[in-house]
N, C-alpha and C positions, 0 to 999 in steps of 0.2 A: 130083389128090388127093395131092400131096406133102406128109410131115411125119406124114402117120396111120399109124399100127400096120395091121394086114394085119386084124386083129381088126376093127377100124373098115370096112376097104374091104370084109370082106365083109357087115360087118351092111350100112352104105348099098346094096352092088348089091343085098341079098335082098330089102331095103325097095322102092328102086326096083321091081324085078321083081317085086312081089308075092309072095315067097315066103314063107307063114303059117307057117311051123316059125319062121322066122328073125325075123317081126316079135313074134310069142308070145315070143321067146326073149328079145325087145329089152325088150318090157313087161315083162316080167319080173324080168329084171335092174335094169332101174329103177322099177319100182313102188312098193317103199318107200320111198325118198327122196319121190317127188313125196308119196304118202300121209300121210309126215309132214309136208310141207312145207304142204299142201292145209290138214289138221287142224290145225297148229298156227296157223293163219290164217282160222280162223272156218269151213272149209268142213266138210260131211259125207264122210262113204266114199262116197256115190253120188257126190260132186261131182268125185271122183277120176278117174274114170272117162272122164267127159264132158271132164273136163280132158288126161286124154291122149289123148283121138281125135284132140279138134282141136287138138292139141300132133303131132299123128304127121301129119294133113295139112297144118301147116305146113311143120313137117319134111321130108317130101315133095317139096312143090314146092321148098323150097330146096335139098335136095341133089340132086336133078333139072337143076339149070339148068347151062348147059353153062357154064365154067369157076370152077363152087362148088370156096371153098376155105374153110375156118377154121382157126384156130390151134388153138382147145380140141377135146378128146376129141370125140366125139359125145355121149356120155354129158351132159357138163354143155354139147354145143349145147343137145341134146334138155331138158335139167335145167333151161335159160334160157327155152326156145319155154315150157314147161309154167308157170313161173312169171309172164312177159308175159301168158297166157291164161288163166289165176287171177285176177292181179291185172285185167286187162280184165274177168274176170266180177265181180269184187265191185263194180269202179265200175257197172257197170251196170245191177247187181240194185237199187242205191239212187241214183241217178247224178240224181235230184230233189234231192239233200241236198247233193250236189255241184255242181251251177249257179251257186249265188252265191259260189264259192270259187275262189280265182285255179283254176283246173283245169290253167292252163299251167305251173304248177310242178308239178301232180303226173304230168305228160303221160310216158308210158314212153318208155324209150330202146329202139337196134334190140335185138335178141335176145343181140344176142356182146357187148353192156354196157348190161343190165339192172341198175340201180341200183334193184331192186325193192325194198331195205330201208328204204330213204329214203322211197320211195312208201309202202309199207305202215307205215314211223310217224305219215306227215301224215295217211294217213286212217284211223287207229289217233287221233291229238291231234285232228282234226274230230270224230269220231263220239264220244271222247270230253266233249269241251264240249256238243256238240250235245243228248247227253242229261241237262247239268246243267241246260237251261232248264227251265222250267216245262211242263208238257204243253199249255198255251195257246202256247206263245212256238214249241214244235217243230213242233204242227200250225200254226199260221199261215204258218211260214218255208215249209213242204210245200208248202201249200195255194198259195200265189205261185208257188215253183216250179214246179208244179203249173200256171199258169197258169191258177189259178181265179179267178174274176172278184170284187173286194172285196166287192160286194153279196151271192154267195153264203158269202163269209168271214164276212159280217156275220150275215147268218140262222144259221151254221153254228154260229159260236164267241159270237153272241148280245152283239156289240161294240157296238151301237148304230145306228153308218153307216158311209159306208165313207172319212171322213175320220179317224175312232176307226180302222177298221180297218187303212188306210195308218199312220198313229203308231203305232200298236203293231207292224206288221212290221217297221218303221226300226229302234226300240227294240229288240224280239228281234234284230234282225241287227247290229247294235251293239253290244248284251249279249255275242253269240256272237262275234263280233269282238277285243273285248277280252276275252273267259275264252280262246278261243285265244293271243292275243297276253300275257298273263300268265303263262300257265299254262310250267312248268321245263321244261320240253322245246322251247317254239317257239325260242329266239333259239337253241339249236344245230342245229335244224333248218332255222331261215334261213342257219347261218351253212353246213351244205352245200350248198347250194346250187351 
């Protein structure tokens, strides 16, 4: 544990050892930041919460393992784990809307270089296009994602058949293809990559 302030070594051992003064003290201390960070990125005050538990047993098992080191504070470990485990909840509350999209550009990196700003603008410019389709073109994109079967896209959305209902899914995902692709944000978005 070379390179930490003493401040650091003793929050990790209290952590380790379970000592509740000392993890109360940690939330604490960081709880605003993640708060605002949770809020200003689509979640609730509840959603805070749930995001630093499972940011504290990440946490956890990684300063746990025998020769853990990092370069940054704990503060902004812990500020990284929280943020990685946010962004893992939003993919996955809607993560149907997300399938037909390269998903391997917006894949996280480890904790200690979390390029989660990058991540939360591609799926800040998805969700954006996504809700400029037509409410036809957004459920039927679901609806395939969704692994629903044409026939019942066809009874649902009242397309005809399900050779009507396959050309319209192409079309909607070609629509949203090119409003992505258009829209002033993608090409410097490509271009961090």
């Amino acid at each position: 544990m070379r390179g930490r302030s003493s401040s650091d070594r003793e929050y990790i051992e209290g952590i380790i050892k379970g000592n509740s003064k000392i993890v109360r003290s940690f939330y604490s201390r960081n709880k605003p930041i993640i708060v605002s960070y949770v809020l200003q990125r689509g979640g609730m005050y509840h959603d805070v919460e749930d995001v630093m538990q499972q940011a504290m047993m990440v946490f956890y098992e990684k300063v746990s393992l025998k020769g853990f080191s990092q370069m940054s504070t704990i503060d902004n470990f812990y500020l990284g784990i929280c943020k990685n485990v946010w962004l893992q909840q939003l993919a996955s509350r809607d993560r149907s809307c997300l399938k037909d999209i390269d998903v391997s550009s917006l894949q996280l990196m480890g904790e200690s270089e979390i390029d989660e700003d990058l991540y939360a603008r591609r799926l800040r410019l998805y969700y954006q296009c996504f809700r400029k389709l037509s409410q036809q073109c957004q459920n039927i994109i679901k609806m395939r994602q969704e692994r629903i079967p044409y026939v019942a896209i066809v009874k649902e959305l009242n397309l005809g058949n399900a050779n009507n209902a396959s050309s319209k899914k192409n079309y909607c995902q070609k629509k949203l293809e090119n409003l992505i692709k258009t829209h002033n944000s993608y090409r410097d978005l490509k271009d961090e990559e």
